[in-house]
C-alpha positions in Angstrom: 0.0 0.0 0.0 0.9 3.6 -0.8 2.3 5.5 2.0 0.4 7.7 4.1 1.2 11.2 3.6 0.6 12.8 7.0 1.4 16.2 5.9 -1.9 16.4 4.3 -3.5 16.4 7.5 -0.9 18.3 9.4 2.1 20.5 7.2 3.3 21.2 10.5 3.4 17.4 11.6 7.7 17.3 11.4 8.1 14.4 13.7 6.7 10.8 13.0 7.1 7.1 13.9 7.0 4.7 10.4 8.1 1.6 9.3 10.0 0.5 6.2 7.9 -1.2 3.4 10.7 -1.3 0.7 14.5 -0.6 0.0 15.9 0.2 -4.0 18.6 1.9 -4.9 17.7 5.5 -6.6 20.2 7.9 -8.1 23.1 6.0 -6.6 21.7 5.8 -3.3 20.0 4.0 -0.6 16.3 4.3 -1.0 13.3 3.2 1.1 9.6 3.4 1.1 7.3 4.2 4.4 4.4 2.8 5.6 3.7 6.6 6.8 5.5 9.5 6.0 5.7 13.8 6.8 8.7 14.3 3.7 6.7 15.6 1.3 8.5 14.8 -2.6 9.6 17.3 -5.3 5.9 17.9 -6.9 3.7 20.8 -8.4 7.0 23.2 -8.7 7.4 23.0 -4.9 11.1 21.0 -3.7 11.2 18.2 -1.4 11.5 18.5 2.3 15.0 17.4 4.2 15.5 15.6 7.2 16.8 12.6 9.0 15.3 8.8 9.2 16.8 7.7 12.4 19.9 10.3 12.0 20.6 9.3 8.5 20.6 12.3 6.7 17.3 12.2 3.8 19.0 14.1 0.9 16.1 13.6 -1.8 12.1 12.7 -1.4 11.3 11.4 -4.7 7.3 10.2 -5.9 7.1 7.3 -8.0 4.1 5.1 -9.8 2.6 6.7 -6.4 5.3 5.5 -3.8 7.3 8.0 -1.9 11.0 7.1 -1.9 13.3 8.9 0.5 17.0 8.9 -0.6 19.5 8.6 1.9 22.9 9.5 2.6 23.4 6.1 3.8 22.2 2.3 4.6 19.3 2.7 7.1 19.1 0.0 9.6 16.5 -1.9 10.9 12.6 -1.5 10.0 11.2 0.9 12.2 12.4 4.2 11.9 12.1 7.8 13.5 11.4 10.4 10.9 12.3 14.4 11.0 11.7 16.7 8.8 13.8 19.6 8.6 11.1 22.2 10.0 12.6 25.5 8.8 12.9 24.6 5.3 9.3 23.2 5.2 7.8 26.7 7.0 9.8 28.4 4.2 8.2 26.3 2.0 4.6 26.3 3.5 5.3 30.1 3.4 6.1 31.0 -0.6 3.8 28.4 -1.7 0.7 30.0 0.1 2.1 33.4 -0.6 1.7 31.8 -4.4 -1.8 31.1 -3.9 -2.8 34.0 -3.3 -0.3 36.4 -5.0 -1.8 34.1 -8.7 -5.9 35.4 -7.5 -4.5 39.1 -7.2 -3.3 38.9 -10.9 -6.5 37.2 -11.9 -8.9 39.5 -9.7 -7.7 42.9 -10.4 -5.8 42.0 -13.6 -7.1 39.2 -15.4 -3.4 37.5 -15.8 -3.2 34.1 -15.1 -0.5 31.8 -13.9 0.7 29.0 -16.4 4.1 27.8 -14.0 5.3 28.5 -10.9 8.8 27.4 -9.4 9.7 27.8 -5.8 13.4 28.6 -5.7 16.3 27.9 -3.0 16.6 31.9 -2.6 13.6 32.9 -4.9 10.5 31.9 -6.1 8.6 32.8 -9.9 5.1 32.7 -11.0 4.5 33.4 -15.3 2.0 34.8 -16.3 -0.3 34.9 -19.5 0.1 38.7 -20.0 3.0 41.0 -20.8 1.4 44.5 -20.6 1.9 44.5 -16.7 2.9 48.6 -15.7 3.7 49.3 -12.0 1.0 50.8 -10.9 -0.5 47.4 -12.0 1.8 45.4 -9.7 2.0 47.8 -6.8 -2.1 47.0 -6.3 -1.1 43.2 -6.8 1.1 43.9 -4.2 -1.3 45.5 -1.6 -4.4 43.1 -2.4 -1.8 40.6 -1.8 -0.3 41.6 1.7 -4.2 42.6 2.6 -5.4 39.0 2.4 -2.2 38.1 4.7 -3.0 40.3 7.2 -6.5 39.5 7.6 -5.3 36.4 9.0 -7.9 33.9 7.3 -7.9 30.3 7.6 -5.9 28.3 4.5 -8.3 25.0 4.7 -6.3 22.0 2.7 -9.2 18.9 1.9 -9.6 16.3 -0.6 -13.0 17.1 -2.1 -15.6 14.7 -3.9 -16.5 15.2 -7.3 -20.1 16.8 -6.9 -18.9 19.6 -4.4 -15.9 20.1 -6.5 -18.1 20.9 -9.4 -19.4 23.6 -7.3 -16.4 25.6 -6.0 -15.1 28.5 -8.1 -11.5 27.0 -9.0 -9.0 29.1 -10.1 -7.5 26.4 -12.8 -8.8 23.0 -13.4 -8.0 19.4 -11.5 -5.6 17.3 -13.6 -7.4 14.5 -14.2 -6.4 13.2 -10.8 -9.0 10.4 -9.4 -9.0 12.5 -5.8 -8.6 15.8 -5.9 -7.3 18.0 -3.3 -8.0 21.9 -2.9 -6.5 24.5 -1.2 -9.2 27.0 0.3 -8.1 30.6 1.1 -11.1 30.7 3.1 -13.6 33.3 0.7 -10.6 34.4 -1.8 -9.2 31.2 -3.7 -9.9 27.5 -4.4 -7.1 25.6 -6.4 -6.1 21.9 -6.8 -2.9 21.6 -4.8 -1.1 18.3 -3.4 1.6 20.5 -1.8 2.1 22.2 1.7 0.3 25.3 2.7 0.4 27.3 5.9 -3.0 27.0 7.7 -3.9 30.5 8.1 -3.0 33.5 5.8 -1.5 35.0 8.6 1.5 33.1 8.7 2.7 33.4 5.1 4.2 37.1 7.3 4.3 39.2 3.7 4.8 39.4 0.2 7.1 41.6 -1.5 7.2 41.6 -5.5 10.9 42.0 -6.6 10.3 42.5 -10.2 7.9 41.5 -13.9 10.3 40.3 -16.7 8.9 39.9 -20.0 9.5 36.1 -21.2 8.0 35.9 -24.9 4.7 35.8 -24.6 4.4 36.0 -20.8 5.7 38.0 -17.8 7.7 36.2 -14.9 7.3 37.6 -11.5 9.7 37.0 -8.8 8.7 37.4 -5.2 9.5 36.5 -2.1 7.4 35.8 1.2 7.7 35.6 5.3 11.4 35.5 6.6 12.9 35.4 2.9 10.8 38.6 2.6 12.4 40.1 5.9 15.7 38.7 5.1 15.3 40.7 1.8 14.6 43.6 3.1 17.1 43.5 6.4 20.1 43.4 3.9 18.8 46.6 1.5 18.3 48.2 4.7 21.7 47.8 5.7 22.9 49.0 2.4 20.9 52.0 2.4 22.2 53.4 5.3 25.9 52.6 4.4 25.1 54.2 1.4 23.7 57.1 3.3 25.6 57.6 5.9 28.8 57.8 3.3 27.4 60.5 1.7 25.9 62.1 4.7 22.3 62.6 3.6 19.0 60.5 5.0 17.5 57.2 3.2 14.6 59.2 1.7 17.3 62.0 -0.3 19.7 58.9 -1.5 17.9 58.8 -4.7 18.7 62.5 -5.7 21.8 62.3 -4.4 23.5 59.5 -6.5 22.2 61.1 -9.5 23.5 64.2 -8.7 26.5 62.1 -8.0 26.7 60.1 -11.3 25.8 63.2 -13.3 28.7 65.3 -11.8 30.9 62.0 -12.4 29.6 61.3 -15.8 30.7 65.6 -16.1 33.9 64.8 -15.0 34.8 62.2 -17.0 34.2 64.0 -20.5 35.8 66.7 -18.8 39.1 64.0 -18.2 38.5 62.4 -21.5 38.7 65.7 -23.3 42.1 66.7 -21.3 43.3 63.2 -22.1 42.2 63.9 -25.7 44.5 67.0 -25.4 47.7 65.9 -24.0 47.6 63.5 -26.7 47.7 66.1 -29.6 50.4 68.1 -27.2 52.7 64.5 -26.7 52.3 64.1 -30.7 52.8 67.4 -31.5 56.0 67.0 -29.2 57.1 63.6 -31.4 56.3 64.9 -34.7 58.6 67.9 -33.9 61.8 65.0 -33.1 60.7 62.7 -36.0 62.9 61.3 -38.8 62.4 63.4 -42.2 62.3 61.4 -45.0 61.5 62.5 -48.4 58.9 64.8 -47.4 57.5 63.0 -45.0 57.9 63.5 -40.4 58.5 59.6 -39.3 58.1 59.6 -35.2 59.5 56.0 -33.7 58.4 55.3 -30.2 57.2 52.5 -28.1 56.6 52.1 -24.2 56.3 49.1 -21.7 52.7 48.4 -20.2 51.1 51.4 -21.9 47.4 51.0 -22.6 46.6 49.8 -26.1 43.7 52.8 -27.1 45.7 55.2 -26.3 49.0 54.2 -28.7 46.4 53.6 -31.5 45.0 57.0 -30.1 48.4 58.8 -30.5 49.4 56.9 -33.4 46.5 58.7 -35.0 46.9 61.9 -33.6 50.8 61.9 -35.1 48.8 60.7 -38.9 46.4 64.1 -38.7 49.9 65.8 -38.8 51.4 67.3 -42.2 53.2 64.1 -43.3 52.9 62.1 -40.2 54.2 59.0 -39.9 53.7 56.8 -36.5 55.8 53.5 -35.8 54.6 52.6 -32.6 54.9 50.1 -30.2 54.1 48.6 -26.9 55.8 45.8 -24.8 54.9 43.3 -21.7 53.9 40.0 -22.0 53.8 40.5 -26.0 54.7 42.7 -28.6 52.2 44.9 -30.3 52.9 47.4 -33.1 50.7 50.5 -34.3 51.6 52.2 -37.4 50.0 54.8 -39.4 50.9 58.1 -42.0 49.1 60.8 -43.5 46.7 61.1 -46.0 49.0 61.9 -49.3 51.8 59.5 -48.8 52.0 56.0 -50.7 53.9 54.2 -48.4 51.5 50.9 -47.0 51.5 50.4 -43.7 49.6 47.6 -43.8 52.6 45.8 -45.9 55.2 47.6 -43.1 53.6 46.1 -40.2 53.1 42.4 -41.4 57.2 42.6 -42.2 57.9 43.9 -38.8 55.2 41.7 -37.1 57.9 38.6 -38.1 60.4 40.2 -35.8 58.8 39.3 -33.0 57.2 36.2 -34.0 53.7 37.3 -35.1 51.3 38.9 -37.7 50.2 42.6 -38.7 47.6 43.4 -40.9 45.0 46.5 -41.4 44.8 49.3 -44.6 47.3 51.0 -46.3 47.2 54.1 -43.9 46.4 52.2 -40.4 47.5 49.0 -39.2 48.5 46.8 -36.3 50.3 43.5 -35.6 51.8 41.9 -32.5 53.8 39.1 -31.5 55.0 37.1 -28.3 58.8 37.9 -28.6 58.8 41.5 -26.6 62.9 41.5 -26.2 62.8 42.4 -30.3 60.3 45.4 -30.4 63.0 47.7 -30.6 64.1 45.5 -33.6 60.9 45.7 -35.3 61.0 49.3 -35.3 64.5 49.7 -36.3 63.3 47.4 -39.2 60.4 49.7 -40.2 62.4 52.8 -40.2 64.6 51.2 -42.6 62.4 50.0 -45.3 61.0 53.8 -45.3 64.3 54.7 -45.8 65.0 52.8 -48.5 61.9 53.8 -50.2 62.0 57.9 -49.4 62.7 58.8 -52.7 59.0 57.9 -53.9 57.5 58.3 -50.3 55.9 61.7 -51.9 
C-alpha cells in the first residue's frame, strides 16, 4: 500500500514514527519506502523537504508510480524508523507556496493575468503569467491586495473534495485529471487543486514583497518572495541604504537625488578627463612629430613604451597621422609585442605591408589598410628590432615616399 502522507493532515506534523515497506537503490543511493510519511516529494513546482530517518541524513524525497521514496545518505538500519523533517525549510516552503496562492488570484482579480508555472526557488520563487502588458502601478495594487489577504489572517483549509462539491467551488485552474482531488481553500478568496504544503492560516505566510515582472516571450515572470525570505530581503537593503547614506551624509529618503546628482557630476567629470586626455595626446604628438625622422617629405616619429594601454598608442598613433606628413611607428611591450603604425593622408607608403614585415620580428602577424594597421607578437625582447626594421624600409623607399 501507498504510504500515508501525514502532511496532508498536518504540514506542521515534522516528527513521525513509520516503518519501512521497501528498499531500492535511486540515483546512486539507498532508498526506502514508508508505511507513513511527513517528507513531502519534489511535486507541483514546490522542492522536497530534508531531514533525517533515524539520524541518517534524507537528501532527496522522490514520488514514484505513487510511492514516496526517500533517498539517503546512507544504509538505514533496521525496519522501524524515527522520521524528522527539517522544519525550517518546510515553513519556508509552507510560506512562498501560500504566498503563491494567493499572489496568482490578485493577478486574476484585479488583472485578469493568469498563472501558467510556478517554481519555488532555494533563494527565490517565480510565478508566469499569460500577459506581458503589466505597468507598475499594476503590480504595486497586486502587491497591496496581496499583503491585505495576509493580514486579515484567514484560515488556509487543505481537503480532498468529492466530485459533486468540487463541481461547485469557483476553482481558479482545473484538476488534472487526478481520481482525488485536493483543494487548497483561502477561506472566501481562492480555491485551487494543490497536493503540496500550505500554511493553515494567511496569517503566517508574514508578507509578500514583488521584486520585479520580466517579460519572457509571450508571458511576464514575477519573482517574489514571502515571510522570513521577505524580511531577510529587506534587512540586507536596509543595511545597504544606510551605508550608502551615511557615506554621503544625507538620509535614506534624499539617496535617490543624491546618486544622481553624483553620477551626473561624475559622468561631467569624465568627459571633462576624456577631453584633457584627448588633449595631452595632440600636445605629446605634437612634441614627437617635432623630433621625428624626415624622409623624403614625410615627419617619421618611432616610439614605443612598456605596459602602456593599447587605445591610447592607437590613439596617439593617429593623432601623429592628422599631422602634415605624419608617420607613426609605434609600439608597446609586456607580456607580448604589439605594433601600431600609421601616415598621413597623401603619402603611398602601405602600412599595412610595413607592419606584417615587422610583425615577423617578433614572432607574429600585422595586418590592417594601407594608412592604419597593427600587428603583435609574443617575442617582446625584439620590439625595438621591429621598429628599427620599419624605419629602414621607409628609408629605403623615401625617394618615392611623396
Amino acid at each position: 500500500m501507498p504510504a500515508e502522507r501525514l502532511y496532508y493532515d498536518d504540514p506542521f506534523l515534522w516528527s513521525f514514527q513509520a516503518r519501512v515497506t521497501a528498499r531500492q537503490t535511486l540515483a546512486g543511493r539507498p532508498a526506502v519506502a514508508l508505511d507513513r510519511t511527513a517528507f513531502y516529494p519534489t511535486s507541483g513546482g514546490q522542492p522536497h523537504d530534508l531531514g533525517t530517518l533515524t539520524g541518517v541524513p534524507v537528501v532527496d524525497v522522490k514520488e514514484q508510480a505513487g510511492e514516496v521514496w526517500h533517498l539517503l545518505a546512507a544504509e538505514l538500519p533496521g525496519e522501524e524508523v524515527t522520521g524528522q523533517v527539517d522544519g525550517r525549510r518546510r515553513f519556508d516552503h509552507m510560506q512562498q507556496h501560500t504566498g503563491q496562492h494567493i499572489l496568482s488570484q490578485a493577478f486574476v482579480e484585479l488583472l485578469g493575468a493568469r498563472t501558467v508555472a510556478f517554481h519555488l526557488g532555494a533563494t527565490e520563487s517565480t510565478i508566469d503569467l499569460d500577459r506581458v502588458d503589466l505597468s507598475k502601478e499594476g503590480l504595486e495594487a497586486v502587491e497591496e491586495r496581496v499583503n491585505e489577504v495576509i493580514f486579515q489572517d484567514r484560515p488556509v483549509i487543505a481537503r480532498f473534495v468529492p466530485p459533486d462539491e468540487l463541481a461547485r467551488l469557483p476553482l481558479r485552474k482545473p484538476p488534472r485529471g487526478h481520481k482525488h482531488v485536493r483543494v487548497v481553500e483561502v477561506e472566501g478568496y481562492d480555491w485551487t487543486p494543490c497536493g503540496g504544503t500550505h500554511c493553515t492560516r494567511t496569517g503566517q505566510v508574514g508578507a509578500l514583497r514583488i521584486l520585479r515582472a520580466d517579460r519572457q516571450g509571450n508571458e511576464t515572470r514575477v519573482t517574489f518572495l514571502c515571510g522570513w525570505r521577505a524580511l531577510r530581503d529587506a534587512r540586507w537593503k536596509h543595511e545597504v541604504l544606510s551605508e550608502v547614506a551615511t557615506s554621503l551624509s544625507v538620509g535614506i529618503p534624499d539617496l535617490a537625488e543624491t546618486v544622481a546628482r553624483l553620477v551626473a557630476s561624475g559622468e561631467e567629470m569624465r568627459r571633462e578627463l576624456e577631453r584633457a586626455r584627448r588633449q595631452l595626446l595632440q600636445v605629446e604628438a605634437a612634441e614627437l612629430y617635432g623630433q621625428g625622422e624626415w624622409l623624403g617629405g614625410a615627419r617619421v616619429v618611432v616610439a614605443h613604451w612598456r605596459d602602456r594601454p593599447w587605445e591610447e598608442v592607437r590613439a596617439l598613433a593617429r593623432a601623429i597621422a592628422a599631422l602634415p606628413g605624419g608617420v607613426a611607428l609605434l609600439g608597446v611591450d609586456g607580456d607580448t609585442a604589439r605594433l601600431c603604425f600609421a601616415r598621413a593622408e597623401g603619402l603611398r607608403w602601405d602600412m599595412a605591408a610595413l607592419v606584417r614585415e615587422a610583425a615577423q620580428c617578433i614572432g607574429g602577424r600585422g595586418g590592417g589598410r594601407p594608412d592604419d594597421a597593427q600587428g603583435g607578437g609574443p617575442d617582446a625582447g625584439r620590439l625595438s628590432e621591429a621598429l628599427a626594421l620599419a624605419l629602414q624600409r621607409l628609408r629605403e623607399m623615401s625617394t618615392g615616399a611623396a
